[in-house]
Structures are given as C-alpha cells and as structure tokens.
N, C-alpha and C positions, 0 to 999 in steps of 0.2 A: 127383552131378550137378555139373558146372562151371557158375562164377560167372554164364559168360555165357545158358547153356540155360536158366539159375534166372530171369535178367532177362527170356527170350524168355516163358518161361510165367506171369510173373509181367503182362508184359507183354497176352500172349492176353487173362486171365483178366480183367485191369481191362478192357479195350474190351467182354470181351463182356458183364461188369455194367454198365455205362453205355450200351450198348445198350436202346432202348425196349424193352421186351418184346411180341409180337404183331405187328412190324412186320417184314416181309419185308426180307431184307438185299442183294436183287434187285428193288428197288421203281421202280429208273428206264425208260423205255419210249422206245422210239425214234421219230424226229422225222416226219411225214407230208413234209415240206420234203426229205427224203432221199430219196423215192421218187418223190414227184409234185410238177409245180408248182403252185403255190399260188397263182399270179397267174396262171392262163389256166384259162380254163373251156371244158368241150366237153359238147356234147348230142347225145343216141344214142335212139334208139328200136329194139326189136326183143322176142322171143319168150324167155321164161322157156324155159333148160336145163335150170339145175341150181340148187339153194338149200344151201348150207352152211354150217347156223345151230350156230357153235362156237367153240370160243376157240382161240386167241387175238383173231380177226378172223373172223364170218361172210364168206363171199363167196357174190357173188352171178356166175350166169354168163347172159350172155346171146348168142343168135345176132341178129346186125346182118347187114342187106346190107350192104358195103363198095364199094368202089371197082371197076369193072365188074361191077355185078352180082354179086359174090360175096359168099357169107355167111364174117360174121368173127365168132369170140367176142371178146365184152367180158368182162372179170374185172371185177366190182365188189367191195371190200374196205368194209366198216363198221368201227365203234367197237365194242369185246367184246361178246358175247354177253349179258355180265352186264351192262351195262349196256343194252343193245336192249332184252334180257328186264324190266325194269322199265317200259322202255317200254310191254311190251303185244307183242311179236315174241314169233316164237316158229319151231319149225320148217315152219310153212305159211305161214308169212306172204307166199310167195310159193312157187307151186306151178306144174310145167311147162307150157306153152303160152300160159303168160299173156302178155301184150302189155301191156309200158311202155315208160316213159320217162325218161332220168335222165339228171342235169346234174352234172357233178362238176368235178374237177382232174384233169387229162388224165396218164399213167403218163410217167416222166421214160426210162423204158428206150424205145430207140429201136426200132422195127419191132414194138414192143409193143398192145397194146388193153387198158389197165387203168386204172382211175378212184379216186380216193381215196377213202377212207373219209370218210359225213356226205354222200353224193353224196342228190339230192334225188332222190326217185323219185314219178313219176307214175303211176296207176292206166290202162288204157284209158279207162274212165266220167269222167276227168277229179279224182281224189282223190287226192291226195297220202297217200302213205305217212309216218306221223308214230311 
C-alpha cells in the first residue's frame, strides 16, 4: 500500500469513529422557502380526490372550481407521515368526496396549484383538522 492510500484509509477510518453512532449521515432536509412562498397565503375550498398518507410528504389532492368555472386540482403537501401519525392522522383521515377547506403558502412554480406543507385544513361541519 502507498504512503498516500495509507493516509486516505487512515483518514476514512477516524471520520467514521467520531461519527455519532445511530445518526443518519443524510439528516439535512430541504427548505419549504424553496418551493413556496412563505409570505403569501391563499385559500381554496373543494372536494377530497385523493389522500396520500406517506413519506416523505403525505399529500393531499383536491378538485377546486377555478377560473371560468373549471375544476382544478390542488396538491396539498404536509410535514412526514411520521410525524402527522403521532398526531392522531392516519390513512383516512381524509377520505374521497369530503368537502374542505385550507389555507396554506401558495406553490412558487408558475401555472402550478400546490400549497405548503402545515396548510391549515377545515372540516365541512366547521373543525379543523389538528
């Protein structure tokens, strides 16, 4: 083995013993400020599609009327599953044809329909989804 290949494994070997043990080496998560803005808020009301209680990001799909009368899906993105699910969510927590309501940070991609994660959701009967 050359002096240098000796330094390089010598090298590995100390980073990955000072390494915490049990701690993911991909622990960083990307910013909601990347996708949507964070300083405007928009409100939508319409009829449960679809429910996609998973990780990384449940989403939630809704049909909205839009602009002349036409129906448009909204994409609603949450905070993991794993975390929802401590909440009390689950995969029914929202089941097709329900009618809400939800306020969020509007999707920063243009001609898009998508809401941040943490968007506040309203029941028909008036209860907020927690």
């Amino acid at each position: 083995m050359r002096l240098s290949s000796a330094f390089a494994l010598a090298a590995v070997l100390l980073t990955m013993a000072t390494l915490p043990s049990g701690v993911p080496l991909a622990a960083a998560h990307h910013s909601q400020a990347a996708a949507f803005h964070m300083d405007q808020w928009v409100e939508i009301e319409g009829i449960v599609q679809r429910w996609l209680f998973r990780n990384p990001h449940p989403v939630l799909y809704l049909e909205v009327i839009g602009e002349n009368d036409e129906p448009v899906t909204w994409q609603i993105e949450f905070a993991p599953a794993t975390v929802l699910a401590k909440m009390g969510w689950d995969t029914e927590t929202f089941l097709p044809g329900q009618d809400i309501a939800a306020r969020g940070h509007p999707s920063r991609a243009q001609g898009t329909y998508g809401m941040a994660a943490g968007a506040e959701i309203t029941r028909e009967d008036g209860n907020r989804v927690r």
